[in-house]
C-alpha positions in Angstrom: -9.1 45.9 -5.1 -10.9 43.4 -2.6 -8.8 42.2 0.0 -8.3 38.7 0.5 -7.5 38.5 4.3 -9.8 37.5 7.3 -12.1 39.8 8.6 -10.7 40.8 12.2 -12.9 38.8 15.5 -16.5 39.6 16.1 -16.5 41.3 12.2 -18.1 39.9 8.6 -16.9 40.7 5.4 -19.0 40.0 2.2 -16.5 38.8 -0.7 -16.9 39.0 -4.3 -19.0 36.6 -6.3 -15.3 35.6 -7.3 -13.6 35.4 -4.2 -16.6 33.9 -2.7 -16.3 30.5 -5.4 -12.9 30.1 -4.4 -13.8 30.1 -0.6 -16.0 27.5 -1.1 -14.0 25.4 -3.6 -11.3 25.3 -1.0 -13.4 24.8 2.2 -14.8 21.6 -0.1 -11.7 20.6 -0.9 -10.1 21.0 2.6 -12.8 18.5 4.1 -13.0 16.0 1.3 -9.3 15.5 2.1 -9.7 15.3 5.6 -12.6 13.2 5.5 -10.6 10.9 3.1 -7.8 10.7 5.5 -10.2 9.7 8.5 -12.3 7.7 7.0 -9.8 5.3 5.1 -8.1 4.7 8.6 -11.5 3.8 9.8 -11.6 1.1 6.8 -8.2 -0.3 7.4 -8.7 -0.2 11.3 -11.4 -3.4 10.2 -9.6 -5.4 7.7 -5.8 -4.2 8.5 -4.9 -3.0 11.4 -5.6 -5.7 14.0 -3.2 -8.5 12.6 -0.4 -5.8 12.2 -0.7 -3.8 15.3 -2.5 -6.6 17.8 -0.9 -9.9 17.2 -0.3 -11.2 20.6 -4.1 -11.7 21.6 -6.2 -13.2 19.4 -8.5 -12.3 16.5 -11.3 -11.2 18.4 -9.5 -8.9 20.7 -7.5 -7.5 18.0 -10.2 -6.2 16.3 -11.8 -4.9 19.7 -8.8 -2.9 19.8 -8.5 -1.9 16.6 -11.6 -0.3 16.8 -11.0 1.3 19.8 -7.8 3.5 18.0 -10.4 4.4 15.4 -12.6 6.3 18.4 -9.5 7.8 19.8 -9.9 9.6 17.1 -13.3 10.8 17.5 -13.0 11.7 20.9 -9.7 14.0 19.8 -12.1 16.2 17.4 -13.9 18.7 20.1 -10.3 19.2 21.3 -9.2 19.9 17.2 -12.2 22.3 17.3 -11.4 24.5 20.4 -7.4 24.8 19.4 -7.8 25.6 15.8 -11.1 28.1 16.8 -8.7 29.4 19.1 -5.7 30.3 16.5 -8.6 31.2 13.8 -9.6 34.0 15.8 -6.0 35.4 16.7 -4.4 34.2 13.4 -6.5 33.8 10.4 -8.6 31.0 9.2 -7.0 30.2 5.9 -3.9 30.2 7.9 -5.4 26.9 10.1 -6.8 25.8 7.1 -3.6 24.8 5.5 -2.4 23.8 8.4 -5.0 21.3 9.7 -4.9 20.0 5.8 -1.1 19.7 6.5 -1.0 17.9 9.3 -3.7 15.6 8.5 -1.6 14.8 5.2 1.6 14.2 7.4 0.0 12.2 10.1 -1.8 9.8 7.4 1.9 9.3 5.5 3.3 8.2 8.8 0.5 6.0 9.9 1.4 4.3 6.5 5.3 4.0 7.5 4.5 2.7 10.6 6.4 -0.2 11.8 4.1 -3.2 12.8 4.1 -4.9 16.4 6.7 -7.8 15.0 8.7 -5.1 14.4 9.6 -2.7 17.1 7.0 -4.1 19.9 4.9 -2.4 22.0 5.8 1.1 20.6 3.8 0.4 17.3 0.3 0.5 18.7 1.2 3.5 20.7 2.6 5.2 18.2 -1.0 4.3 16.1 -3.2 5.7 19.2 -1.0 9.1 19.2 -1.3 9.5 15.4 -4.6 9.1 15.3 -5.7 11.4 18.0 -3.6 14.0 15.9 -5.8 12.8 12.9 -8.8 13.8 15.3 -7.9 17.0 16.1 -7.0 18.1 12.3 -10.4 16.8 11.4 -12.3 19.1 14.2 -9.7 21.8 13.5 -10.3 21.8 9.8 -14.1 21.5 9.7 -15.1 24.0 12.0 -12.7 26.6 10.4 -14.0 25.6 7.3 -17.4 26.4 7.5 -16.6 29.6 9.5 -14.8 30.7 7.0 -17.5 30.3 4.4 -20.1 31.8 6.6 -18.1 35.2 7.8 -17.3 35.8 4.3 -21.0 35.2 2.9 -23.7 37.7 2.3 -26.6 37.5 4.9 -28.9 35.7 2.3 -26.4 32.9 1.5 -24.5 32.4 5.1 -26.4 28.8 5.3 -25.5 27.5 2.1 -21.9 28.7 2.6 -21.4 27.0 5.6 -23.2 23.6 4.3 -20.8 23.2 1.4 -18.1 22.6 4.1 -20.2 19.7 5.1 -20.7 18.3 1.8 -17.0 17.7 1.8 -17.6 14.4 4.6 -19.7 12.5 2.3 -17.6 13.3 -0.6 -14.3 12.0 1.7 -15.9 9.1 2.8 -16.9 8.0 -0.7 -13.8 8.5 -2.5 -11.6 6.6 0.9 -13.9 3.3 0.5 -13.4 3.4 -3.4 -9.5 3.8 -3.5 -9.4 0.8 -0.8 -11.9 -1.3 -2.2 -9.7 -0.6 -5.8 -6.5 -1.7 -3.7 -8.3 -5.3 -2.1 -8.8 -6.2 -5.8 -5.2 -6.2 -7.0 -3.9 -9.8 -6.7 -2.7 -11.1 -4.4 1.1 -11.4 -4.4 2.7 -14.4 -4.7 4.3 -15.4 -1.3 8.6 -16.0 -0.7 9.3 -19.5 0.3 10.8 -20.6 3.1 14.0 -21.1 4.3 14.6 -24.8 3.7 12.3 -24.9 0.7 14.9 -22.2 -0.5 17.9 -23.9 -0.1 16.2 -26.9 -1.9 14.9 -25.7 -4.6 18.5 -24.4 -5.0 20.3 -27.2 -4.3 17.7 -28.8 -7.0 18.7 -26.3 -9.7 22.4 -26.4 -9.2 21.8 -30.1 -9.9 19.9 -30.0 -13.2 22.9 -27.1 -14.5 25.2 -29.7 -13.5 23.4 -32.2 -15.2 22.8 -30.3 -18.3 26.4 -29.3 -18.7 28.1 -32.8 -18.5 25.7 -33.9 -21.1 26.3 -30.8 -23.3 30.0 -32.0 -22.9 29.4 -35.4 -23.6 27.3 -34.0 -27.1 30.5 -31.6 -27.9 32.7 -34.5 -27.1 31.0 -36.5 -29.4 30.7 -34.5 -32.0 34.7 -33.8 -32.4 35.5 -36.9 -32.7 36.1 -38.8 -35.9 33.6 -41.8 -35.8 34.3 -44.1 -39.1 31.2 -45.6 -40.6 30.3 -48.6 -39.4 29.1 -51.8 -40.6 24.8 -52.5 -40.6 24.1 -55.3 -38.1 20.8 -56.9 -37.8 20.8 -57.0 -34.0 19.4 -54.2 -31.8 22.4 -54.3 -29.5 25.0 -53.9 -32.4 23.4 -50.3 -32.9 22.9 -49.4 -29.2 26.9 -48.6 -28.7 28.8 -47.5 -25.8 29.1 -44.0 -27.0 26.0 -44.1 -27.7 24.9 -45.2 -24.3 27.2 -42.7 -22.9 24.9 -39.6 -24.0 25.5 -39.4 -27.5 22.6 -38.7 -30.3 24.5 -40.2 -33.2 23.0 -44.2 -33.7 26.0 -44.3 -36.2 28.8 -45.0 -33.2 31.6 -47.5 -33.9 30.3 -51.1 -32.8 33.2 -53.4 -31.1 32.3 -56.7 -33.4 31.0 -59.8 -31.0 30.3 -57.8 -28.0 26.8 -59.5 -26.0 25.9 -58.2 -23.3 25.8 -60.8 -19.8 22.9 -62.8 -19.5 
């Protein structure tokens, strides 16, 4: 039976073809999510972030310090790498593997939760620069494990491809993150609330037309009940225009009062 754990420090352990495909798969997989992660921030840092996070300068200085988040990140990554090399070789690399994966995966949900500046102030771009430099240090914790752990557990022939499949992973993130956000900027766009006092207008405007409508649906009923006798033809125009008629009713058969004229 081959065992599945890391080799101890300073050791290297040739897996099975078997074992060997599944290292691979999941050092790919690892990176393409952590590149996905890193990168999509990097595209929403340019188009986003600045008129949620940096509204009280203006546009240009927003996205001056939008940018600058985005390389917080970066300079975060050399730390990731040193912290996470440091647990791989005491605990394990799968074991900071999952971890890094974790945590970029938690850090990226609450980047997306975040509160914007209108919201809870100043906090909300600090909050952005300390998630992001834990976004950095997942990334250089993750990548370097990754292709360590692909190249300890190679054979001597294949150590270089092992530990460039790791790296395929970045192009393969950053692909898949400008996709799924250029998918999202071509929904449409959603149709805005109106304001306060347009609001209360266009309420005030429909209580009017149901108001309306039901006096004249009482006026029809009312008209309708009642017993109208038949009246007389007349030649003139008036004759057949009669109160009740004027008063909302459909029916041009409404009593006449004989010699009624109207003024002038």
């Amino acid at each position: 039976m081959t065992s599945t754990t890391d080799p101890a420090p300073g050791t290297t352990t040739e897996a099975s073809p078997r074992e060997m495909r599944r290292v691979l798969a999941s050092s790919f997989i690892g990176t393409t999510i952590e590149y996905y992660d890193f990168i999509l921030y990097a595209t929403a840092a340019s188009i986003v972030f600045g008129a949620v996070f940096f509204t009280g300068v203006g546009p240009g200085v927003a996205q001056i310090l939008s940018f600058g988040t985005l390389a917080a990140g970066y300079f975060a990554r050399p730390i990731g790498g040193i912290v996470f090399g440091h647990l791989g070789d005491r605990v394990g690399r799968k074991s900071m593997l999952v971890v890094s994966v974790v945590l970029m995966g938690v850090v990226s949900t609450l980047i997306g939760l975040l509160p914007s500046t209108a919201q809870i102030g100043v906090a909300a771009p600090l909050l952005l620069v300390f998630l992001r430099i834990l976004q950095g240090v997942a990334v250089g914790g993750e990548w370097g494990g990754a292709m360590l752990l692909g190249f300890e557990r190679a054979g001597k022939r294949s150590r270089g491809f092992a530990a460039s499949v790791a790296y395929m992973g970045a192009p393969a993130g950053t692909i898949a993150g400008t996709l799924v956000l250029s998918a999202f900027t071509m929904l449409p766009a959603r149709t805005s609330c109106p304001g306060a006092g347009e609001f209360h207008s266009c309420s005030a405007r429909s209580s009017r037309s149901s108001g309306s409508s039901s006096a004249c649906a009482r006026r029809s009923r009312r008209c309708s009940r009642r017993p109208w006798p038949r009246p007389r033809r007349s030649r003139s125009r008036w004759a057949r225009s009669s109160p009740a008629t004027r008063a909302g009713c459909s029916s041009p058969w409404a009593p006449v009062s004989p010699g009624r004229r109207p003024r002038g």
